[in-house]
N, C-alpha and C positions, 0 to 999 in steps of 0.2 A: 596332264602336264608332266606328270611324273617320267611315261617314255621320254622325257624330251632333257639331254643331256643339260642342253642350256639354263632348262628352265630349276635343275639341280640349282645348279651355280647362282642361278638370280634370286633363287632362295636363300641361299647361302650367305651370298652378298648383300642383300637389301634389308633394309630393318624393315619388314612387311606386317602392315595390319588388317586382322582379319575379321570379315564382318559377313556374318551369320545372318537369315532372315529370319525376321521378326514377325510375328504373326498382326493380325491388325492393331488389335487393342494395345498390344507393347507404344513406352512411352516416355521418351528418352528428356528430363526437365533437365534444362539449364538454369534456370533463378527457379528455386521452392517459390511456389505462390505465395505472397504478402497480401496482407489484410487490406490494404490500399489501391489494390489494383481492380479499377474502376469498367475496365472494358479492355474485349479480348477481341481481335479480327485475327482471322483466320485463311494466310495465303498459299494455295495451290499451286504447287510449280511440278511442270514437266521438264523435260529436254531431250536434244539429242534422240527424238524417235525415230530419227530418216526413215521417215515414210512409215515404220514399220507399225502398220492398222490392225494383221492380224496376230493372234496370238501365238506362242513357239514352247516346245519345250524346255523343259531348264535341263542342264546338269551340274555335277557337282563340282566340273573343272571351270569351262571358258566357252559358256552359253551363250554370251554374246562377248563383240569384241573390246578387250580392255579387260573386262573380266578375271580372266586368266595369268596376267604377266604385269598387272602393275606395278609401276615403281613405289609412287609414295604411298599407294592408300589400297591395295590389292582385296578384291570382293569376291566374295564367291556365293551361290547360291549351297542352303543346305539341305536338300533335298532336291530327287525328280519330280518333275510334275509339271501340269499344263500352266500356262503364265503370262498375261499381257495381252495384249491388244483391245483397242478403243472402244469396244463395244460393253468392255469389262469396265475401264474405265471410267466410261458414260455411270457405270453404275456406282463405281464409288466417288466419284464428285456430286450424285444427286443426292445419295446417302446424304456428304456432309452438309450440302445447303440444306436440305429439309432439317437435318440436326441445328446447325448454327444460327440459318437464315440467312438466306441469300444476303440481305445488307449487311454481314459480318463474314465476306467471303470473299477474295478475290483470287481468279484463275490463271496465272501466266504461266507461259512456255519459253524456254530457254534459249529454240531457232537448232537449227538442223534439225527441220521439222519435214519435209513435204518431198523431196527428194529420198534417192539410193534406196528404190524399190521397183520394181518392174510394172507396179501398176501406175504409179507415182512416173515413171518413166514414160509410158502409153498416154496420163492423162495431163501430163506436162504438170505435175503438182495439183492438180484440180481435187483426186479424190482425198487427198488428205487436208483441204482446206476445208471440202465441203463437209466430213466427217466430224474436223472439231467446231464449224459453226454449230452442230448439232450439241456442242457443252458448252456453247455461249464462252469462249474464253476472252479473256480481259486485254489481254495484249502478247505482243508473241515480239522478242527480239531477234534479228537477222542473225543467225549465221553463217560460217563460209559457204557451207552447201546448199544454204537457199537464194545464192544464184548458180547454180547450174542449170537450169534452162534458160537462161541468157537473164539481163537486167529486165526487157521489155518483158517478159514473161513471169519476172519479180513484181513488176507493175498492176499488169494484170490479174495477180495472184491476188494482191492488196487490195483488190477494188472489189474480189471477189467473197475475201473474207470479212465474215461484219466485227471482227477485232481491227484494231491495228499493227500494222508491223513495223517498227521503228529500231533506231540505234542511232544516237547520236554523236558514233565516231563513224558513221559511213556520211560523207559528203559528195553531195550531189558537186559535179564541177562546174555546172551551165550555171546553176544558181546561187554554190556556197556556200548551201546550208544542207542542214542533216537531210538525208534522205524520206522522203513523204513529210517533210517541212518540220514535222513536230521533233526537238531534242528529249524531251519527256512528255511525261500524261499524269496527271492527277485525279485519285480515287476519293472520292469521299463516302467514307463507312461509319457510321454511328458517330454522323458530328465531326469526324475526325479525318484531314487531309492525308493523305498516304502518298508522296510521291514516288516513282516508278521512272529511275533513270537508267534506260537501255541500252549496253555498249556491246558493238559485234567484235567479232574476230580479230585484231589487228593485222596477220599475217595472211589475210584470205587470197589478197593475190600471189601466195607462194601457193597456193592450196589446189587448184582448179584453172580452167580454161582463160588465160586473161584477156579472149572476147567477149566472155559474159558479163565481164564488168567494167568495159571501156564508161569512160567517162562518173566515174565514181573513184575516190579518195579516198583512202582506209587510214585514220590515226590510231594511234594508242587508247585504249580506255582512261587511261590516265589525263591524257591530254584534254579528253570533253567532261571527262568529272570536275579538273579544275576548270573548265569553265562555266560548267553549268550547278555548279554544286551551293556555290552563293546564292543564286538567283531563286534554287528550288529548295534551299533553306526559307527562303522568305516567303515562302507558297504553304509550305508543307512542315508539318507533326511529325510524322515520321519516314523517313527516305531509305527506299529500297532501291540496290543495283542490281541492276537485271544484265546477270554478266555471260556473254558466249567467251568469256578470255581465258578457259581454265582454271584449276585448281590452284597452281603455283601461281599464278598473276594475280589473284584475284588475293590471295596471303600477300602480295607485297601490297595492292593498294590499299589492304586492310593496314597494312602496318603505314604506309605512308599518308594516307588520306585521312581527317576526322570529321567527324557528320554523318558518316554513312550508317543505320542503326544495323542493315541486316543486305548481305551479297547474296543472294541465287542463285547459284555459278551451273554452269554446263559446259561443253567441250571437250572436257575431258573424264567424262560420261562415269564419275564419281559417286559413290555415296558414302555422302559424311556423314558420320553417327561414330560418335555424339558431333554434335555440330562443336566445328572451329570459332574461338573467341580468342580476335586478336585486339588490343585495347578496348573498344566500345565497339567493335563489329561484331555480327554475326557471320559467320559462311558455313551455307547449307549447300548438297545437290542430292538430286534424286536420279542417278545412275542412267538408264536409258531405253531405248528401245520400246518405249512404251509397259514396260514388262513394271515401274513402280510409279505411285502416285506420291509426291512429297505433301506435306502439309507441319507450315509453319507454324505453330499460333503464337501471337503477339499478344506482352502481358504489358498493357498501359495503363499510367496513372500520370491523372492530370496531364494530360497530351504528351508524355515521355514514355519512350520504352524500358522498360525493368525487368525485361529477362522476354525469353521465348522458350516453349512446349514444341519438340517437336517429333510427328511420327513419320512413319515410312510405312505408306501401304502396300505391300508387298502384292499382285492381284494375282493370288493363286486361284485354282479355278474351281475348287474345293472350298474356298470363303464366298467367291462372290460369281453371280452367276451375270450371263448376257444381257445389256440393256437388248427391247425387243425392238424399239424404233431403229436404235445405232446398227444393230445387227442386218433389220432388215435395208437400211441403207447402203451399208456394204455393201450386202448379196446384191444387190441393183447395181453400184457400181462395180463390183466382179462381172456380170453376167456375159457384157457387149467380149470379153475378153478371157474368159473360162478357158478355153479351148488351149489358148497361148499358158495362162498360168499354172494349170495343173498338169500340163503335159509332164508325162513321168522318163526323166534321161537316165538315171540311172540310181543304183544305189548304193550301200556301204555297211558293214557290220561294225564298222565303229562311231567314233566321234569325230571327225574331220574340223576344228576348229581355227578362227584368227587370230594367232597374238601380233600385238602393236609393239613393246619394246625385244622382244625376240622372235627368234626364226619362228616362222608360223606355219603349222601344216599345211592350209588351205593354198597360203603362196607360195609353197615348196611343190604343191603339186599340178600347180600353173604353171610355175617356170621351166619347172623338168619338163613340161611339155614344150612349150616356148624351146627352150635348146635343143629340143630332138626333132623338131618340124623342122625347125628353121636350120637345124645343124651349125650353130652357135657355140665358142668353148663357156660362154653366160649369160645369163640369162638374168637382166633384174628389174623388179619391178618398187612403187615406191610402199614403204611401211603405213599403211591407213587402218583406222581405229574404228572400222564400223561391221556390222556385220551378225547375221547368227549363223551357228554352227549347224555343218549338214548330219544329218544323222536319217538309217535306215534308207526310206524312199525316198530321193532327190527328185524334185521337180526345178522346171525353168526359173519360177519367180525363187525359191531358193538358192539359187544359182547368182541370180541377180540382185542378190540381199546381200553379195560379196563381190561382184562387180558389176557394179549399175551405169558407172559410165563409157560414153562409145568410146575409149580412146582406141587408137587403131596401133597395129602392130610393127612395129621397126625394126630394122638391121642396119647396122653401122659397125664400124671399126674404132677401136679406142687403142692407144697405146697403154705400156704400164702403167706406167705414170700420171696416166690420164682416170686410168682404174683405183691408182691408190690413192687421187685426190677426191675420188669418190667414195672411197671406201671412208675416207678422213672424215669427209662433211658429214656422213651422218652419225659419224660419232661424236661432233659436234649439233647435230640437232640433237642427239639423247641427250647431249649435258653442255651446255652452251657456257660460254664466261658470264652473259648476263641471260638470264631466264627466261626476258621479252621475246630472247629470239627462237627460243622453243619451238621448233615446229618438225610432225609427221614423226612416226616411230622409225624401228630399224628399216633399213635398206633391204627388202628380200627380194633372193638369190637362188640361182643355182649353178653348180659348176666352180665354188670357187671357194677354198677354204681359207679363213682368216680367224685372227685373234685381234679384241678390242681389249684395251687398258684404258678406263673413262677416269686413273686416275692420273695418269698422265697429261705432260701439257698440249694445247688443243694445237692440232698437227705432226703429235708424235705420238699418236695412240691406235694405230694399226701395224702391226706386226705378221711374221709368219703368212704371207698371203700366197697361197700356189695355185694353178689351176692345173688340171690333169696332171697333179701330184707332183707340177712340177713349181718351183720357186718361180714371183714375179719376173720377169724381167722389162725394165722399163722403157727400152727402145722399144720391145717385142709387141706387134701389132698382135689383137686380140679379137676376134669375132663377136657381138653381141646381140642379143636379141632383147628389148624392150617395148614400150608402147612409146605414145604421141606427149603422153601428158610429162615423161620422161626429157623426151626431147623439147619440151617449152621450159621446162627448168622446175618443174615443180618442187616442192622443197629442198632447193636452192642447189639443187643438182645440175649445172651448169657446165659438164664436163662433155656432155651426151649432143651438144647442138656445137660441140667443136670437133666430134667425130669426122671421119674421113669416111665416105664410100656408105652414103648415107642412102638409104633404100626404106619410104617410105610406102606400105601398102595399105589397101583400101580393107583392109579384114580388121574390123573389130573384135578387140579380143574377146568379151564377151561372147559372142556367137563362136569362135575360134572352140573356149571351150566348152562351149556347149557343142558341139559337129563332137571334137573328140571325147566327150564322157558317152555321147549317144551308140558309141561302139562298143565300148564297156559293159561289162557286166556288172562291175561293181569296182569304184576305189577305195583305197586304202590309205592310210599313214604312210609317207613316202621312207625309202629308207634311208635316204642319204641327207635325214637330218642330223644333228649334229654338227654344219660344215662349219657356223661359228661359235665363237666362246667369247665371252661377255665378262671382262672382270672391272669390278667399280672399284 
């Protein structure tokens, strides 16, 4: 990150905190253990692994995405080395229950689980369902990215895994109530009620394809906590949200809500350490990608919570070696489709990584492509927070670990004007008036250089915008190349389906570049990063 002029500046600007891995036994106590604390359960949370089963290298900049450029909570790994995937993981959740016992253990996942992978692509979500049946997990909350392979295929996911997948802010519309019927679930551990209220994404139809979720209602987290938060006070000891709303959301309903003893959170693919304490809340996450294992522990007395232990297994692969069941489970689901994933397209001698609130390499050197094919003066695609970095041999599923969906490839015309109220809105998803509306990182580009001021008021915070070095000009029609998911409005980009001389084709960009890496010898760190500037 350091090449990267932007990423000077967001150092600069940002009050960034850094967080170092910890080795397993490290052990971050929020309440010193008290003499009266009667019984300890012990919860497990994942999140955010999009798909990703097998394991990746780390580094020390932006290993996976988010990594690299975050605004509030910025994480880095501190060392190289192998790291993650499910089979590793298999083996540190059997660790814990043989240590604690299984009836003093419960397993959740945070959602944007089974999607944005190339095999997960092939098996429509199948092999990452069938993978975590093999850890017995407790309950899994919906994410936006677990419907992209349409609702029915959410359905069928669910029927397939022997957890449940719920969220009781996604509302079915035929029937008006939460999705697979249930608003929560209730655990009972050593005597002790533990409720488990699950809220997804609120913005997910700004997120993805909105025919995958015709007939589904997305509210606020907010709105089904206050309704269901009474009723599971009267169930339940102690109440855990199981939140896909992000970091920032999940701080206000800690500051607005009371009752809730401990938040989850995922989304925005975080690790908190030390865990946040706002009034009587906890809020924890365990980052992403499969790469760490969260474990809460709850310290209760006499049916109340008085503090929680909590660590971060980090699963380097120098601590913990292969479950051999999970392992060979994989290898069986790899086999029918080896050929396709390990195909070798090309390589790189550096790090090729994705940043989400700045310009990102990897989509700097998509779009450079995108405007030279298509012969567009830009090129943009929208800012997404998923992803591991390419590094050395690039294969296909690689490839597809940073663009997993089919969107297909467009050309259209935009005026000035129509450019700088695009260039506006996503300086308003990085820093919105109210926080709800948070959604998708920077806008990445190419072909066009501008200056954001986020602390300026929302619609006069784009500056300086030229394209081939010359100044906007707002009558002056503009060439552009984008995809599908562009033109349906994906975070709230609404400027692109009012385009003129609209030319959609049947080329997925995925495939797009994969044909052009496959001619290549080898890519590189583009050079015409730097084309924005970022000041808070």
């Amino acid at each position: 990150m350091s090449q990267l002029k932007l990423s000077v500046l967001l150092l600069i600007s940002f009050p960034l905190f850094f967080n170092s891995c910890k080795t397993t036994n490290d052990t971050s106590t929020m309440n010193a253990e008290k003499p009266d604390i009667n019984k300890r359960i012990s919860v497990l949370h994942t999140n955010d692994m999009h798909g990703s089963y097998m394991s990746f290298q780390s580094t020390l900049d932006n290993a996976t995405a988010q990594t690299g450029d975050s605004i509030d909570n910025l994480t880095r790994f501190d060392k190289i080395g192998d790291i993650g995937g499910m089979a590793w993981m298999t083996t540190a959740v059997k660790s814990i229950r043989q240590e604690k016992g299984t009836q003093n253990v419960i397993l959740l996942d945070g959602g944007d689980t089974f999607s944005d992978d190339q095999l997960g692509n092939l098996t429509k979500g199948e092999a990452m369902i069938r993978i975590m049946n093999e850890l017995d997990y407790d309950l899994m909350v919906l994410g936006n990215h677990d419907f992209d392979y349409s609702l029915k295929r959410t359905r069928e996911l669910e029927k397939m895994a022997n957890f449940p997948m719920l969220a009781a802010n996604v509302i079915d519309q035929e029937t008006g109530n939460p999705i697979f019927k249930e608003p929560y679930i209730l655990f009972n551990r050593d005597a002790l009620n533990i409720g488990v209220l699950p809220v997804g994404y609120r913005n997910t139809p700004l997120t993805g394809n909105p025919k995958n979720i015709q007939g589904l209602k997305f509210t606020s987290g907010l709105e089904a906590i206050e309704k269901y938060l009474s009723e599971l006070k009267s169930k339940a000891d102690i109440i855990i949200l199981l939140s896909h709303e992000g970091m920032a959301v999940d701080k206000i309903i800690a500051e607005k809500i009371n009752g809730i003893d401990l938040i989850i959170g995922a989304h925005s693919h975080d690790i908190i350490e030390p865990p946040i304490k706002i009034n009587q809340t906890y809020i924890v996450q365990a980052l992403s990608d499969a790469a760490v294992l969260g474990e809460t522990e709850l310290l209760i007395s006499n049916k109340k919570l008085t503090g929680i232990n909590t660590q971060y297994h980090y699963l380097w692969h120098d601590k913990y070696t292969a479950d051999q069941n999970s392992d060979q489970l994989i290898q069986k689901l790899r086999t029918a489709y080896l050929t396709k994933l390990e195909e070798n397209i090309t390589r790189t001698d550096t790090v090729i990584g994705r940043q989400y609130k700045s310009e990102s390499p990897f989509d700097r050197v998509v779009t450079n492509m995108m405007r030279e094919k298509y012969n567009t003066d830009v090129a943009f695609l929208p800012g997404v927070g998923y992803g591991i970095s390419l590094k050395e041999n690039i294969t296909s599923e690689d490839i597809y670990k940073l663009l997993p969906h089919p969107a297909k490839i467009v050309t259209l015309e935009l005026t000035g004007s129509q450019i700088q109220n695009t260039l506006e809105q996503t300086a308003t998803n990085l820093k919105p008036k109210n926080k709800m509306e948070i959604v998708g990182g920077l806008l990445q580009s190419s072909g066009i250089h501008y200056h954001i001021d986020l602390s300026k008021p929302i619609g006069e915070r784009v500056m300086d915008i030229k394209i081939k070095n010359l100044s906007l000009v707002d009558s002056e029609i503009y060439k552009v190349s984008t995809h599908s998911g562009m033109l349906n409005g994906i975070h709230n980009y609404v400027e692109f389906a009012k385009g003129t001389n609209i030319q959609k084709t049947n080329i997925v960009l995925t495939e797009f570049i994969i044909d052009e890496f496959r001619k290549m010898t080898k890519i590189d760190i583009p050079k015409n990063m730097g084309e924005v500037t970022i000041i808070k």
